[in-house]
KOLTILO-274172 format. One record per residue: residue number from 1; residue in three letters; x, y, z of N, C-alpha, C in turn. Coordinates in steps of 0.1 Angstrom, whole numbers. Each point is the difference from the previous one (the first is absolute). Example, Ala and Ser with C-alpha at 12.3 -4.5 7.8 and 13.67 -1.06 7.14 Angstrom:
REM KOLTILO-274172
1; ALA; 132; -57; 78; -9; 12; 0; 9; 12; 0
2; SER; -4; 11; -7; 9; 11; 0; -8; 11; 8
END
This chain:
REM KOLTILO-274172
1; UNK; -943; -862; 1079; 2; -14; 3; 12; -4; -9
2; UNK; 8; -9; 10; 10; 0; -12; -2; -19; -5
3; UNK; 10; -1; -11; -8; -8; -9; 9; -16; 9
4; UNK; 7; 3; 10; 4; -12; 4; -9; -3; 8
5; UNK; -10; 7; 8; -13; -3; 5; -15; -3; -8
6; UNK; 4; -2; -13; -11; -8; -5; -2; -16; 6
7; UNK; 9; -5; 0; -2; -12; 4; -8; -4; 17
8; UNK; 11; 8; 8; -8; 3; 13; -15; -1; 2
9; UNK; -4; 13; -6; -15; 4; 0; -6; -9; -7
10; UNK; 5; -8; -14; -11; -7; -1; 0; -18; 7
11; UNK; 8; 0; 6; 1; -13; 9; -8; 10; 11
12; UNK; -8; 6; 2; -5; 2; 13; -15; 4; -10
13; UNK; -4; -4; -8; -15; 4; -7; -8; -7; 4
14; UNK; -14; 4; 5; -10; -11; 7; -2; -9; -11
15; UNK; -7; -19; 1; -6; 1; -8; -14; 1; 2
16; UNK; -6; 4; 11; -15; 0; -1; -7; 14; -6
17; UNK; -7; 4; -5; -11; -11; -7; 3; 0; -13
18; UNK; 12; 10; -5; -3; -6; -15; 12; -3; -3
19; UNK; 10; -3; 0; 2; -15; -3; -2; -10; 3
20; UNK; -7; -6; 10; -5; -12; 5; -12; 2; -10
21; UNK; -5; 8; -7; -13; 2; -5; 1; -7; -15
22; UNK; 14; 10; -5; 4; -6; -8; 4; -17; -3
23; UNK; 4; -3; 10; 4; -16; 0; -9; -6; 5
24; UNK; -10; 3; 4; -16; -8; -3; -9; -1; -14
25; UNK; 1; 17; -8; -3; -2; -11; 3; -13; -12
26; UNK; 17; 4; 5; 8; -6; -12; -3; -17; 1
27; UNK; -5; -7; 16; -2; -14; 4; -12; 1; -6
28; UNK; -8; 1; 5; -19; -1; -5; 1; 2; -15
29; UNK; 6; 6; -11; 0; 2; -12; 7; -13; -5
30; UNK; 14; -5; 9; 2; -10; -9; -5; -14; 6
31; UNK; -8; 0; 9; -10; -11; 10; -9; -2; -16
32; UNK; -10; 11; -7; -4; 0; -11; 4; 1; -10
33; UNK; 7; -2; -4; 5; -2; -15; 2; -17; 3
34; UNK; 3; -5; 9; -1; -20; -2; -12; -6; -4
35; UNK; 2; -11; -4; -12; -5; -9; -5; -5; 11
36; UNK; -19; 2; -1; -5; -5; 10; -5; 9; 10
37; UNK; 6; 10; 5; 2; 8; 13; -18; 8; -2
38; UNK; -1; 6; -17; -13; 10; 8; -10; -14; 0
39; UNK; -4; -17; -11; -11; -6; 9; 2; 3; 10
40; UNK; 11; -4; 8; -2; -2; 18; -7; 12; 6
41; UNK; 6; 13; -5; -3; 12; 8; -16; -1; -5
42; UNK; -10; -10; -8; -12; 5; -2; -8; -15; 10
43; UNK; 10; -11; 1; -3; -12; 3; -3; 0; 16
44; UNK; 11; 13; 8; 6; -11; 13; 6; 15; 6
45; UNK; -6; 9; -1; 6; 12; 8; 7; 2; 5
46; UNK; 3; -15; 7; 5; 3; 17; 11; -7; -3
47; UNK; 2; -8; -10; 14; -6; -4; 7; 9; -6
48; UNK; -6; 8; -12; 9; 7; -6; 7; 14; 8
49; UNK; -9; 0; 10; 4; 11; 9; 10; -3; 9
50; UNK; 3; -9; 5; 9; -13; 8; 16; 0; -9
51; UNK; -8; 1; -17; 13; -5; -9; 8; 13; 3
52; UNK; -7; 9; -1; 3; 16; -1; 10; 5; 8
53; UNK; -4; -8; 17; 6; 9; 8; 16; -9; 0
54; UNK; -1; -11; -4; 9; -7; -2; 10; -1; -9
55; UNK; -5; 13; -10; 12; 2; -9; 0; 19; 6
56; UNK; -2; 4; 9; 1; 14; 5; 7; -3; 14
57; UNK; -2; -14; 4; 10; -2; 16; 6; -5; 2
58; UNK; 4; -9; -15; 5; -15; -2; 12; 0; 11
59; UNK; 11; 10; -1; 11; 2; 9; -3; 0; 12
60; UNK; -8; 5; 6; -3; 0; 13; -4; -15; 6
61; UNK; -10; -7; -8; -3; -10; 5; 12; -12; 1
62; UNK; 11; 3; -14; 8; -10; -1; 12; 1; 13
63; UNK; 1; 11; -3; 10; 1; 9; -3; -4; 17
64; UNK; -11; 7; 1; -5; -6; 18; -4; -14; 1
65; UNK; 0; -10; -5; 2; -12; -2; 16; -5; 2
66; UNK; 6; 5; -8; 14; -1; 0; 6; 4; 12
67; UNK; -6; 8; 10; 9; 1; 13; -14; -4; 11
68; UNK; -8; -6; -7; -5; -9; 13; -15; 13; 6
69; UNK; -4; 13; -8; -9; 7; 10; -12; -2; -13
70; UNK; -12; 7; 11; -10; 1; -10; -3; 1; -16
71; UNK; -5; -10; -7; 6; 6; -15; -18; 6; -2
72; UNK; -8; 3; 9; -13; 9; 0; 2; 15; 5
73; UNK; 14; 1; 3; 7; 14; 6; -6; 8; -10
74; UNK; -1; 2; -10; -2; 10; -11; -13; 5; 1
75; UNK; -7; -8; 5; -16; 6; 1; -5; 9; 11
76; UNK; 16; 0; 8; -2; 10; 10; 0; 14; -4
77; UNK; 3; 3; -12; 3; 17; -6; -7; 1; -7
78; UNK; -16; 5; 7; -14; 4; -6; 4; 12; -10
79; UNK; 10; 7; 3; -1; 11; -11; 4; -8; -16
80; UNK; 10; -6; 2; 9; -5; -12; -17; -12; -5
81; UNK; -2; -5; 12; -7; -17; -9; -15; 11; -6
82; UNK; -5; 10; 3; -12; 8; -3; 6; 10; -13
83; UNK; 16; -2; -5; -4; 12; -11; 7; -13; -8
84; UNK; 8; -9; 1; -3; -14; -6; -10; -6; -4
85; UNK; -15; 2; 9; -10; -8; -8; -9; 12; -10
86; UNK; 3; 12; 5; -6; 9; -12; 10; -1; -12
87; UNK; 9; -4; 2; 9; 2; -16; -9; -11; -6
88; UNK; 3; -13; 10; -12; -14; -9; -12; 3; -3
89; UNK; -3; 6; 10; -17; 4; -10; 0; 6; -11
90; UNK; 7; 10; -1; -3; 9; -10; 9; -4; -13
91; UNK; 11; -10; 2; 2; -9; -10; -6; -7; -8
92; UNK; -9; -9; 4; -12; -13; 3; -11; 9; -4
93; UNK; -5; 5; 9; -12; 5; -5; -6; 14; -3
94; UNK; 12; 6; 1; -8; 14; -5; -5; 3; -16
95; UNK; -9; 10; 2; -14; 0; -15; 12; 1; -14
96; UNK; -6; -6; -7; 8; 2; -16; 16; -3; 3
97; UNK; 0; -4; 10; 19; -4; 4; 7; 14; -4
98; UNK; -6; 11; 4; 8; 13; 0; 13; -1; 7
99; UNK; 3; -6; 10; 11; 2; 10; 9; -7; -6
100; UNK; -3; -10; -8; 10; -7; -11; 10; 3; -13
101; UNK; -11; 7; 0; -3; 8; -13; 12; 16; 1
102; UNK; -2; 1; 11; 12; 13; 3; 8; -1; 1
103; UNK; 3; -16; 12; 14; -2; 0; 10; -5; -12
104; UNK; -11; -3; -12; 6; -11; -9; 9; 17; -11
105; UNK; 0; 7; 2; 4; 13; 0; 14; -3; -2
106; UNK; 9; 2; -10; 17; -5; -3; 9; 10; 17
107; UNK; -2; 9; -5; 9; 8; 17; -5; -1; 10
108; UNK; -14; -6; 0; -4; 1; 13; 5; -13; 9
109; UNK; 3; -7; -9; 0; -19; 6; 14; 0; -2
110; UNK; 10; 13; -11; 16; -6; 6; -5; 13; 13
111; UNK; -1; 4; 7; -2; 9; 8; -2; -8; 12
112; UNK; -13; -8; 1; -4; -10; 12; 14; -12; -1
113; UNK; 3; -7; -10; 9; -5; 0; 15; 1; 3
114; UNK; 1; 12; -2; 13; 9; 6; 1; 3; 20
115; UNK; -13; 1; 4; -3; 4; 8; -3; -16; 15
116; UNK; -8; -7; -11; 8; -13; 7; 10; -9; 7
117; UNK; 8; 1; -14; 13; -6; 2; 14; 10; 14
118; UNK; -6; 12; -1; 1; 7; 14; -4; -9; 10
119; UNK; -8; -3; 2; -5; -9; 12; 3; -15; 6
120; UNK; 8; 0; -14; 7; -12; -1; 11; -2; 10
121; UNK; 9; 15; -3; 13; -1; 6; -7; 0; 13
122; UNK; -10; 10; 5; -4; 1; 16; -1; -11; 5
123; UNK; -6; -9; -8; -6; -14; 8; 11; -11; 0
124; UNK; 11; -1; -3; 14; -5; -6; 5; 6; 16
125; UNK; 5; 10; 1; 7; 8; 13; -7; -2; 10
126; UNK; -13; -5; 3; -10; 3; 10; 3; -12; 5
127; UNK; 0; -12; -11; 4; -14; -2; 10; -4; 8
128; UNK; 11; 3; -6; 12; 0; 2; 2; 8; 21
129; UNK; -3; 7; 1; 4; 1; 11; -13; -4; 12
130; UNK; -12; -2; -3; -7; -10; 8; 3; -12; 4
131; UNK; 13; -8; -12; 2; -13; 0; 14; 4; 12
132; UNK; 7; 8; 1; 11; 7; 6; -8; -3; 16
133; UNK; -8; 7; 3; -5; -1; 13; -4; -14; 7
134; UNK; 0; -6; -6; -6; -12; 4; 11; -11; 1
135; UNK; 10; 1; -11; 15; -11; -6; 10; 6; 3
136; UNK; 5; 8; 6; 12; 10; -4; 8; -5; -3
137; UNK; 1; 6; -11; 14; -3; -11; -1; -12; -8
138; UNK; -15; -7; 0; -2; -6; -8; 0; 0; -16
139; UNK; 8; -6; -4; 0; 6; -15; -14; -2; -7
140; UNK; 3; -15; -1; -8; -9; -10; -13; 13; 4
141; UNK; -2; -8; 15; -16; 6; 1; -5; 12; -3
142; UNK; 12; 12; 0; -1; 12; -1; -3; 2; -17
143; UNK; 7; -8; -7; -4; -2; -16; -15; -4; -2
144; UNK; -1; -11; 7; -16; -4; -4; -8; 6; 5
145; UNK; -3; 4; 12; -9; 9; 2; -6; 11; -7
146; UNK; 19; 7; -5; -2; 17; -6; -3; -7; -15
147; UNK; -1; -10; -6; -6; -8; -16; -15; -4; 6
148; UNK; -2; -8; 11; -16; 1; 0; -3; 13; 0
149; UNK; 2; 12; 7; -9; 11; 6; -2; 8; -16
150; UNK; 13; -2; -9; -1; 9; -8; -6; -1; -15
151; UNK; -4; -14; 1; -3; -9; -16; -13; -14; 7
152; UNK; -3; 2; 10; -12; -11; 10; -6; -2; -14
153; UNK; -8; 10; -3; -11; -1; -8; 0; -14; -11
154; UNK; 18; 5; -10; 4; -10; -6; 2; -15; 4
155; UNK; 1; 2; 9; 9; -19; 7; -13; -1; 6
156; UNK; -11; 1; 7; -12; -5; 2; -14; 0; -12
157; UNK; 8; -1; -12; -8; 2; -9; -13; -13; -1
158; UNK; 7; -9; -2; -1; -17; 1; -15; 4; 12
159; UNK; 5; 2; 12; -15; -1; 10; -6; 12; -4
160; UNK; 1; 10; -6; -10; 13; -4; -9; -11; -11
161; UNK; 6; -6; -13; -5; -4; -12; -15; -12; 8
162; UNK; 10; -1; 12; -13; -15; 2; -13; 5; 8
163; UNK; 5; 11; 4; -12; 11; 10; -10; -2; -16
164; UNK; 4; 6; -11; -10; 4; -7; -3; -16; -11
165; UNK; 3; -10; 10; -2; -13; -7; 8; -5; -15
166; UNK; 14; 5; 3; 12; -2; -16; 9; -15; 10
167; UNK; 2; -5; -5; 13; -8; 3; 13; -4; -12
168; UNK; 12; 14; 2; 7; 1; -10; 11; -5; 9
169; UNK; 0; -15; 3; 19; 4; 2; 12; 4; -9
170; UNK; -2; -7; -11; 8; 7; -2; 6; 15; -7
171; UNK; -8; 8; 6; 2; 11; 3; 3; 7; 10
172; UNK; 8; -8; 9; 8; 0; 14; 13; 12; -5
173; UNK; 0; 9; 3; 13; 12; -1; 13; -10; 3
174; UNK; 1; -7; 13; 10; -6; 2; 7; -8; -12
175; UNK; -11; -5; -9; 3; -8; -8; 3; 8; -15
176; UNK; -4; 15; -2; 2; 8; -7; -2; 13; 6
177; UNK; 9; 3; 1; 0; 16; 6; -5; 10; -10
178; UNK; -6; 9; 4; -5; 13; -7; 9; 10; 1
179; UNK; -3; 10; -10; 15; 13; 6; -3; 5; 13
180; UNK; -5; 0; 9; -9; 10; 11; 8; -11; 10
181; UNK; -7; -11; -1; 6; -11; 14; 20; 3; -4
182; UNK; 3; -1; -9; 12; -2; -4; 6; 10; 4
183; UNK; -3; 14; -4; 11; 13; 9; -7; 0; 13
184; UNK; -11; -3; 6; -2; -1; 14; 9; -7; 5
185; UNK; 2; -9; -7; 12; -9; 5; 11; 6; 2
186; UNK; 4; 6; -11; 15; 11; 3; 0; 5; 10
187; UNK; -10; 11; 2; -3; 9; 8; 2; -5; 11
188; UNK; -9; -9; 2; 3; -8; 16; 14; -4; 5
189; UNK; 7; -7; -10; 15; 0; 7; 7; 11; -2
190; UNK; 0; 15; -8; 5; 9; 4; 0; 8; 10
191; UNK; -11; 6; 6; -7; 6; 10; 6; -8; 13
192; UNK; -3; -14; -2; 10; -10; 12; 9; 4; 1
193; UNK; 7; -2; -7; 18; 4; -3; 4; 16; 4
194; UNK; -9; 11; -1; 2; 10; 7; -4; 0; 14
195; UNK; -12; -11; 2; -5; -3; 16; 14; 2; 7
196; UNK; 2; -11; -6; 12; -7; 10; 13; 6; -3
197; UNK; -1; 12; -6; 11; 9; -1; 14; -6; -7
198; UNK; -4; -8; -13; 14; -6; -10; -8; 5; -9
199; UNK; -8; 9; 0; 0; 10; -16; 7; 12; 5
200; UNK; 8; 7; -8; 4; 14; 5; -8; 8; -12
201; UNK; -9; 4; 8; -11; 8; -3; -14; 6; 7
202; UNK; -1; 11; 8; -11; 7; 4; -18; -6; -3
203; UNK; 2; -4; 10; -20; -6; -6; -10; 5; -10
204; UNK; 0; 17; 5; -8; 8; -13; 4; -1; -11
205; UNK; 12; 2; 0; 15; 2; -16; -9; -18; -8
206; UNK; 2; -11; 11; -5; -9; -6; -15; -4; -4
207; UNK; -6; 8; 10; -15; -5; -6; -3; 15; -10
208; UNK; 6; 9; -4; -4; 12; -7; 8; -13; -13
209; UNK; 9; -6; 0; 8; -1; -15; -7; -16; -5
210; UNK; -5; -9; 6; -13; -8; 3; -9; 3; -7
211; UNK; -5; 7; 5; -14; 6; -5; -2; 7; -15
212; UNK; 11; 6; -1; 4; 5; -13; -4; -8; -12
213; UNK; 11; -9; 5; 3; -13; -11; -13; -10; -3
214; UNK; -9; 1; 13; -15; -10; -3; -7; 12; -10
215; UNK; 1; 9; 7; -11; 9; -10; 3; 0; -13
216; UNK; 13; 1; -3; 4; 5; -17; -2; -12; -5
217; UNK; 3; -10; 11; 0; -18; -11; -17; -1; -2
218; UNK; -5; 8; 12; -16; -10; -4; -5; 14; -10
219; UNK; 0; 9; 0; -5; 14; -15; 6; -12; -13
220; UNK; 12; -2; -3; 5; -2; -9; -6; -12; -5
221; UNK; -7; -11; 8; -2; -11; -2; -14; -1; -4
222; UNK; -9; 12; 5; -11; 1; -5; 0; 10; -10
223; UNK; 11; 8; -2; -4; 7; -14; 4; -9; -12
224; UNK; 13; -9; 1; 0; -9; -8; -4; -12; 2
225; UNK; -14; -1; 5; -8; -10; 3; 10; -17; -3
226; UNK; 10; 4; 10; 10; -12; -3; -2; -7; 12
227; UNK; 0; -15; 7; -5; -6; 12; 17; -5; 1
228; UNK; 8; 0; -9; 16; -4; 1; 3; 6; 16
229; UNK; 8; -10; 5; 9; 2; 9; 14; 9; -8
230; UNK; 4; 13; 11; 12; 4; -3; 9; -9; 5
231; UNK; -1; -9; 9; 8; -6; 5; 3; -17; -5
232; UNK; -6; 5; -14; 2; -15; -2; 10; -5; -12
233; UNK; 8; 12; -6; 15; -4; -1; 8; -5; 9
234; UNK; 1; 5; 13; 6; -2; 10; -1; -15; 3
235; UNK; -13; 1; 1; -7; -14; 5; 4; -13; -2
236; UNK; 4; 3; -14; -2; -10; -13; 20; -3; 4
237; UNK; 4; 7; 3; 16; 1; 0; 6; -9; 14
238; UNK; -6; 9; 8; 2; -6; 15; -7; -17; 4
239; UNK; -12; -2; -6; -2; -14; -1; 4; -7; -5
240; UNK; 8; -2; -15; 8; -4; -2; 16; -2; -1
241; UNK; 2; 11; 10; 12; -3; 8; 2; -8; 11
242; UNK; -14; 2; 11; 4; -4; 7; -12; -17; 3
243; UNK; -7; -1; -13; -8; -12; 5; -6; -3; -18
244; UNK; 10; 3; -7; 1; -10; -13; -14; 5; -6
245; UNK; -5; 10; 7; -15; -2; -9; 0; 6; -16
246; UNK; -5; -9; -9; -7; 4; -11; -12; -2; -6
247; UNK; -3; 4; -12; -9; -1; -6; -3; -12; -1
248; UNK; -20; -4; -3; -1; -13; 2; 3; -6; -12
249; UNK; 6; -9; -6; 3; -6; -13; -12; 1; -9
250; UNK; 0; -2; -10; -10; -3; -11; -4; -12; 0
251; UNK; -11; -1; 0; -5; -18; -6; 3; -4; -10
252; UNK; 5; -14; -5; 2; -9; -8; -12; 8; -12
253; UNK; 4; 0; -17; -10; 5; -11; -9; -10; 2
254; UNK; 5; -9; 0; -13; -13; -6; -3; -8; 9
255; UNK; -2; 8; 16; -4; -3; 9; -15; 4; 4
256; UNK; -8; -4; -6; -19; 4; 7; -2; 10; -7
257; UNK; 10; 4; -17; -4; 16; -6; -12; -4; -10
258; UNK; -12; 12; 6; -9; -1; -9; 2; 0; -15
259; UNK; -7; -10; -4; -2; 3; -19; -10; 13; -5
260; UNK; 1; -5; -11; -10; 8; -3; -19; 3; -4
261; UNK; 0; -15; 6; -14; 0; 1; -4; -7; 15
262; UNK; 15; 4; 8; -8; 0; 17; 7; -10; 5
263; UNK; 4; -11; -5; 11; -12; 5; 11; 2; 2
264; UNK; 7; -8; 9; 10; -3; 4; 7; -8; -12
265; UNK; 15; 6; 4; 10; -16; -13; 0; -7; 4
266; UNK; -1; -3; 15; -1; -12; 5; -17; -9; -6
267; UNK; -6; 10; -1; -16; -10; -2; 1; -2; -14
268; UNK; 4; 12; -11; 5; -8; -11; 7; -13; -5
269; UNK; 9; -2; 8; 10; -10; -4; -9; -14; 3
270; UNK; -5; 7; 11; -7; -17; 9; -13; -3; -12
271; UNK; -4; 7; -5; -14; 1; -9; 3; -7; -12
272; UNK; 15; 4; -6; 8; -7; -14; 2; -13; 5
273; UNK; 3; -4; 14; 6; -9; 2; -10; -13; 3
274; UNK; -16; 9; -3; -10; -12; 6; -4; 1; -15
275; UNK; -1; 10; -7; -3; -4; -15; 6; -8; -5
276; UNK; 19; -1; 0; 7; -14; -7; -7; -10; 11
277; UNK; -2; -4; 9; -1; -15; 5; -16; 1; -8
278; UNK; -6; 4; 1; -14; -1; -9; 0; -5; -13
279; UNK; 8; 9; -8; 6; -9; -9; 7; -15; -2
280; UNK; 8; 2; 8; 7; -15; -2; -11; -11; 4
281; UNK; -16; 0; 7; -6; -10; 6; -7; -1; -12
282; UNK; -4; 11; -8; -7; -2; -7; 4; -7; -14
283; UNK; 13; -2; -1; 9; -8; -10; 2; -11; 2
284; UNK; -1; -3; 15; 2; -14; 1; -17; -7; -1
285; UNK; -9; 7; -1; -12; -8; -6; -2; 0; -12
286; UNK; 5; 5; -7; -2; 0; -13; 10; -12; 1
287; UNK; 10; 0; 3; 11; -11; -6; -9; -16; 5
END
């Protein structure tokens, strides 16, 4: 084999069943680690199982909404939604939480997690050119679509949170992006841009060099358990170039700053200021 056919072969790797396996794991593990999630799974079975498939289909559902078809389509792939709800069981409730317990394993979880973000790109491309069939040559749409299919889980967070009874808006991604929705985002207008043939670059060449870069970014991020955006030099540069954004200013010192036994200066001052008038009334009766 020669080595310019690495990229080839692995743009043609199934992902069923284990990487799709893997990117069920990696959802149902981090469904549980949120505050709240195992009461429900002891509270309400059928919600937390609901929340599950919804951070395992989130893409599918968002996206088939977005072009108008079934967003219950997903429940048609008995194989995928039956080894989906064993990953949740045996998340949830298997004895002594052994299944937890293995994955929480340092190589084994950058391993699932490596193995994921592969699935990423699939669902990004799958994205991207389902939106093609339906818009041709639509950009925008071909962007959003291939950002819903490939990060759903993220941007439908908000209605996953309320399945299990949370109401966080503002934890709306839109309103703060996470690293995951944020290079989905890339991804989605690159992949476009080779759609529609103004990238000069081979599809596999691009989803092999893609895929690379999620994997090494997300190992690195969890070995130095850093949640930083790499992209947030950039970020910080380009916003305020092109939309003045900065840091939020500091508040005034002796604006609402606690003392030291719990007051405000403001409640100080007003406190001195009702002690002299107390004074002064009490001088005028003596006089």
């Amino acid at each position: 084999m020669e080595l310019w056919q690495v990229p080839l072969l692995f743009s043609r790797l199934p992902m069923f069943p284990f990487f799709d396996l893997a990117h069920y794991v990696a959802s149902v593990m981090a469904l549980k680690e949120q505050r709240g999630a195992v009461e429900v799974s002891v509270r309400s079975p059928i919600a937390c199982w609901f929340s599950a498939m919804l951070h395992c289909f989130g893409g599918s559902v968002l996206s088939s909404l977005m072009l108008a078809e079934p967003p219950v389509a997903f429940l048609a792939k008995g194989t995928n939604i039956l080894l989906a709800s064993s990953v949740w069981y045996l998340v949830f409730y298997c004895p002594q939480d052994i299944f937890c317990r293995c994955f929480a394993f340092l190589p084994l979880r950058l391993l699932v997690a490596g193995m994921k973000e592969v699935t990423r790109t699939w669902k990004i491309t799958a994205g991207v050119a389902h939106a093609d069939s339906h818009f041709k040559d639509a950009w925008l749409v071909m962007v959003a679509v291939g950002w819903a299919r490939g990060a759903g889980g993220g941007l439908i967070s908000n209605f996953e949170q309320l399945v299990r009874g949370v109401w966080k808006p503002e934890t709306n991604e839109l309103l703060k992006m996470s690293y995951p929705v944020k290079v989905t985002l890339i991804g989605a207008v690159l992949f476009t841009l080779q759609h529609s043939q103004y990238l000069p670059i081979a599809r596999h060449n691009l989803m092999f060099l893609y895929t690379v870069f999620l994997v090494i970014s997300k190992v690195t991020m969890m070995l130095t358990r850093s949640a930083a955006s790499p992209f947030a030099p950039f970020e910080a540069a380009l916003g305020h170039m092109f939309f003045g954004l900065q840091k939020a200013p500091s508040k005034v010192k002796d604006e609402g700053v606690p003392s030291s036994n719990g007051s405000s200066v403001c409640d100080r001052s007003s406190s001195e200021q009702h002690r002299d008038d107390l004074k002064k009334r009490q001088a005028k009766k003596t006089e």
